[in-house]
C-alpha positions in Angstrom: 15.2 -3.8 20.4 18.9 -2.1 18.9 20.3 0.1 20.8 19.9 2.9 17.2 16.1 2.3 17.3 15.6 2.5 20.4 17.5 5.7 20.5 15.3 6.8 17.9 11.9 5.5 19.4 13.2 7.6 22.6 13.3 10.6 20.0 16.9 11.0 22.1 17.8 11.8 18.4 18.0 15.1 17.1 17.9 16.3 13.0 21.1 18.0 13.8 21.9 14.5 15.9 21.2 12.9 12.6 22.9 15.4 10.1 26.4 14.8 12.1 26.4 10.8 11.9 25.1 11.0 8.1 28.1 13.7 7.8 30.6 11.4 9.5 30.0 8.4 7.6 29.6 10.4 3.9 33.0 11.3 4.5 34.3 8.2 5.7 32.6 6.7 2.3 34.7 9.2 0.7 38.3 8.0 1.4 38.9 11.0 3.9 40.3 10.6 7.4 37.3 12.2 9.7 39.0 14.8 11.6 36.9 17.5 13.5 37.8 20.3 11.3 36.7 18.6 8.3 33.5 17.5 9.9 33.1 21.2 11.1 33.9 22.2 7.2 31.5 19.7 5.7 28.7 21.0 8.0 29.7 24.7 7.9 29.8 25.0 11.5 32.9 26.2 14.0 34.8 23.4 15.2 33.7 23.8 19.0 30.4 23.2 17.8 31.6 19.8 16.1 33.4 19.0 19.0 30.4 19.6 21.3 28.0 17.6 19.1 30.9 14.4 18.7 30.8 14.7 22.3 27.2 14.0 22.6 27.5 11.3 19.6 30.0 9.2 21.5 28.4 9.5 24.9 25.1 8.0 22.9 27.6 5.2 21.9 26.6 6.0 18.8 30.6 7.5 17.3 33.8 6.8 18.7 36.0 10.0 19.7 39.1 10.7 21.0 40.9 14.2 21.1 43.2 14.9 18.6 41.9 11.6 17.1 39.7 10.6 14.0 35.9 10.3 14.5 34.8 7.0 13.7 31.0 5.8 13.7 29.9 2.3 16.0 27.9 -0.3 14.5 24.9 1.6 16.4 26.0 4.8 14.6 26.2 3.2 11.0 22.9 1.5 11.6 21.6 5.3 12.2 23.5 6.6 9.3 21.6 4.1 7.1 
C-alpha cells in the first residue's frame, strides 16, 4: 500500500493535516514561491502555527522543509493533495 493511503487508512491524517498540503500545493499551482508566511497568510493562521504544522508534514514525509527555506510537497504529499 503507498505510503499517503496508508497514512490516511491510519487516520494519522488530520482535516487541518489536509487543509495545509491542499494549501501548499494551491499555491505552488499558482506560480508563488511557498514560504511560511505566505502559507500562514493563505490559511489565516500565525506563522508559528504554520511552522508547527510543516513540521509535522515533513516528519510524515509527506512536505519537504527547511528553515528559512521554501516548503515543497513529496510525491506522498501531492498524492494527498490530489
Amino acid at each position: 500500500m503507498p505510503r499517503s493511503e496508508s497514512l490516511r487508512s491510519m487516520k494519522l491524517l488530520t482535516p487541518a493535516h489536509e487543509d495545509y498540503i491542499k494549501a501548499i500545493y494551491s499555491l505552488g499551482a499558482q506560480g508563488e514561491a511557498v514560504s511560511n508566511s505566505a502559507l500562514a497568510n493563505h490559511l489565516g493562521v500565525a506563522p508559528a502555527s504554520a511552522t508547527n504544522m510543516v513540521k509535522k508534514l515533513a516528519d510524515l514525509g509527506l512536505v519537504e522543509y527547511a528553515p528559512y527555506q521554501d516548503i515543497a510537497l513529496t510525491p506522498d504529499g501531492e498524492k494527498v493533495a490530489l
